[in-house]
N, C-alpha and C positions, 0 to 999 in steps of 0.2 A: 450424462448428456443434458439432461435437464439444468443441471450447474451450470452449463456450459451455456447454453444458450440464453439464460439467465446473464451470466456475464456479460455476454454478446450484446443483446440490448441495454444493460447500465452503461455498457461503454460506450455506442450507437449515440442513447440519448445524452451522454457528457461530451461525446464529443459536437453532436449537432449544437449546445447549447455554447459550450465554449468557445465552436467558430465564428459563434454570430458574435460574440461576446469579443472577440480577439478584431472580429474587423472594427468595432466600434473604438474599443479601447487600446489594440495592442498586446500583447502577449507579457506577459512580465519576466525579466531573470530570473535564472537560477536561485541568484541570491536572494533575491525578495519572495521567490516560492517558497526558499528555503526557509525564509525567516517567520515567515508567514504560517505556515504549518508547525513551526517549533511551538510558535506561539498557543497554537490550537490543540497541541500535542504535547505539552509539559510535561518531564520528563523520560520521552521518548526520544532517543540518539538514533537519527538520522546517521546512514552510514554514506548515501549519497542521493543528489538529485540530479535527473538526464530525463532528456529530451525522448519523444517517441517515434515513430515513422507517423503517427498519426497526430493531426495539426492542434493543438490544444490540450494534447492528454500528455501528462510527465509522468515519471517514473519515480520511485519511490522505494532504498531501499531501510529495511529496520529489523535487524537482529539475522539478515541474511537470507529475509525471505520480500520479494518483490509485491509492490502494489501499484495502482495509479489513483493520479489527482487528477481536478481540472483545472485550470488557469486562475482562479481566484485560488485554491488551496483550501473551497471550501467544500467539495466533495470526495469520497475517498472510495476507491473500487478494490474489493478482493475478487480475484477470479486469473482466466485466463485472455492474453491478448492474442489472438487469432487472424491471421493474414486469408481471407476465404481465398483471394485466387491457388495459393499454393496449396493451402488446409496447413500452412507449416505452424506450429503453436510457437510465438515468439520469446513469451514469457519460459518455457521451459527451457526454449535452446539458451537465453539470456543465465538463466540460474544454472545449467550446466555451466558455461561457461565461466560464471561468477565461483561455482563452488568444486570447478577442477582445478582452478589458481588455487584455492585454499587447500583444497587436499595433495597439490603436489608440492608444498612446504612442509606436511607432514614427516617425519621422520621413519623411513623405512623398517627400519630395527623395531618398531614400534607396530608390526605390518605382519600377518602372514603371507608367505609369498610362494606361490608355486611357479619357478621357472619352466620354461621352453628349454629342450637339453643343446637348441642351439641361444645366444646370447641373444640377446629382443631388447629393443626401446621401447615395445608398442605395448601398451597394457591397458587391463581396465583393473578401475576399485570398487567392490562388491562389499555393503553393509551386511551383513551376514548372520544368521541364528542356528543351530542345528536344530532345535524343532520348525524349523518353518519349512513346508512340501516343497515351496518352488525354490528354495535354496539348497533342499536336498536333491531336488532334478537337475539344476545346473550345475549343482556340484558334480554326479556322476557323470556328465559329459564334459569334463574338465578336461581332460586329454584331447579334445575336438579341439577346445582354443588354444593350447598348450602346444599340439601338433601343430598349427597353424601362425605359433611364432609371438604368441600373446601372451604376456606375462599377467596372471591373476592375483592381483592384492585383496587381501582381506580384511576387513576391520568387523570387529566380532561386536555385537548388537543383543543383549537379551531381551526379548520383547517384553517376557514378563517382569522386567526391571531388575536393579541391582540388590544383591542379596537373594533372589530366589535362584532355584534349582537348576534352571535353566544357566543363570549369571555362572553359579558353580560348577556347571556342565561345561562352558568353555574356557574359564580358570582352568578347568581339570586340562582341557585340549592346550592350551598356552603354556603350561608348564610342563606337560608332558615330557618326556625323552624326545623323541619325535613329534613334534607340534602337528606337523603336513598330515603324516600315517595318520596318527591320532584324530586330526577332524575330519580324516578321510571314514576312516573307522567310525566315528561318531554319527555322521550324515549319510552311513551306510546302516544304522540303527542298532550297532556296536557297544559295547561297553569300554569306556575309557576308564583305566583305575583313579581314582578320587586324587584329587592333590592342590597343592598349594605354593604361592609364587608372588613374590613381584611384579604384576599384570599391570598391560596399557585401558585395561576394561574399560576401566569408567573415563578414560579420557575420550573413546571411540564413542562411548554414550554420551557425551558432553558435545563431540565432533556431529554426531546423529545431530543432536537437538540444536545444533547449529546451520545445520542444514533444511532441519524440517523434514526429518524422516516423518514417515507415518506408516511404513510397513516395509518386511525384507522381503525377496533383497532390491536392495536402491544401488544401480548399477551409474556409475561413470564411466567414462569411455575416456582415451586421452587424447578424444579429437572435441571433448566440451560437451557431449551428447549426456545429460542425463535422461535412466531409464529407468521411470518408478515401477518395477513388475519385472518378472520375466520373460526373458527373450531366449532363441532357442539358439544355442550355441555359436551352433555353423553360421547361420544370421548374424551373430553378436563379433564374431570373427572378421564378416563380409565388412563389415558397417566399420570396424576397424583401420583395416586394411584398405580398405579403397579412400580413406579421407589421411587428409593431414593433420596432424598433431596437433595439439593448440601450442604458441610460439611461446617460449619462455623468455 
């Protein structure tokens, strides 16, 4: 909260400074913000620069994770952008939406996947650990979403990084005979027999770190909604089901 409000006011006072600043001068292009912060920012590759609802503050993205500037390009805000009438967080619904286009080029076969026993478009993608609690609780009410016509994608995350026990705890699950049973068994506190494979591991960790994990599970919805934490099924379901897709 303290982060948060913290934000709240660097953004408050960049934005009061840059409108007084935009009536005098006028607001600059994209391209000249763009070039302008290149400059200040040597070698750092901008992936794109947009406009905000809020008058003077732009958008900023770099390595897949969102910032803002102000109109000169010479200040730089990490935080979150906050609309108070709605309380809706913009920057979150923004990088959902930024990193559910990336994840739905992902290649499936690269995926664990628990289907619905009827055929489903509607799914979410879940960063995943089997030691991690809230990934073991959502995992056991997996048949909540499943019932409910949600197809659950997995991409396997070891927090304690690649090469520990954890990394070889879901190799072991990925290679299995059974991949599903196996992480079902494993996030039920199971033993899965040791083994070795051909795994998408470290690209799902390279996927994380492009996204800006920072703990499981990191839930996407495929209506743009990302969900850093756990959500309680039936909920995760609702929140599904009652929105539209995001359009391909």
């Amino acid at each position: 909260m303290c982060r948060l409000l913290l934000a709240l006011c660097l953004s408050l006072s960049t934005v009061l400074f840059t409108h007084a600043q935009a009536q005098d001068d006028g607001l600059p292009s994209l391209d000249t913000l763009r070039a302008g912060i290149q400059e200040k920012l040597p070698g750092v590759q901008l992936q794109s620069v947009a406009e905000t609802p809020v008058d003077g503050l732009f958008e900023i993205i770099v390595d897949g994770g969102i910032y803002y500037v102000d109109a000169s390009g010479d200040y730089l805000i990490e935080g979150s952008l906050v609309e108070l009438s709605s309380r809706a967080n913009l920057t979150e619904a923004r990088l959902g939406s930024l990193h559910t286009d990336l994840l739905s080029d992902y290649d499936e076969r690269d995926m664990l996947i628990y289907e619905p026993d009827e055929p489903s478009e509607r799914s979410i993608t879940v960063f995943t650990d089997i030691s991690c609690g809230y990934c073991r609780r959502l995992h056991a009410d997996i048949d909540t979403l499943l019932d409910a016509g949600v197809r659950v994608r997995y991409l396997l995350f070891p927090r304690a990084g690649l090469d520990s026990q954890g990394h070889q705890a879901l190799e072991s699950v990925w290679c299995a005979e059974d991949p599903l049973e196996a992480m079902t068994v494993a996030k039920a506190g199971g033993q899965v027999p040791e083994a070795s494979c051909d795994n998408p591991i470290e690209q799902h960790v390279a996927l994380a770190q492009q996204v800006g994990l920072r703990g499981t599970p990191l839930i996407y919805t495929d209506t743009g909604e990302r969900i850093p934490g756990y959500r309680e099924p039936a909920e995760l379901a609702r929140s599904v089901l009652d929105s539209e897709p995001v359009a391909r």
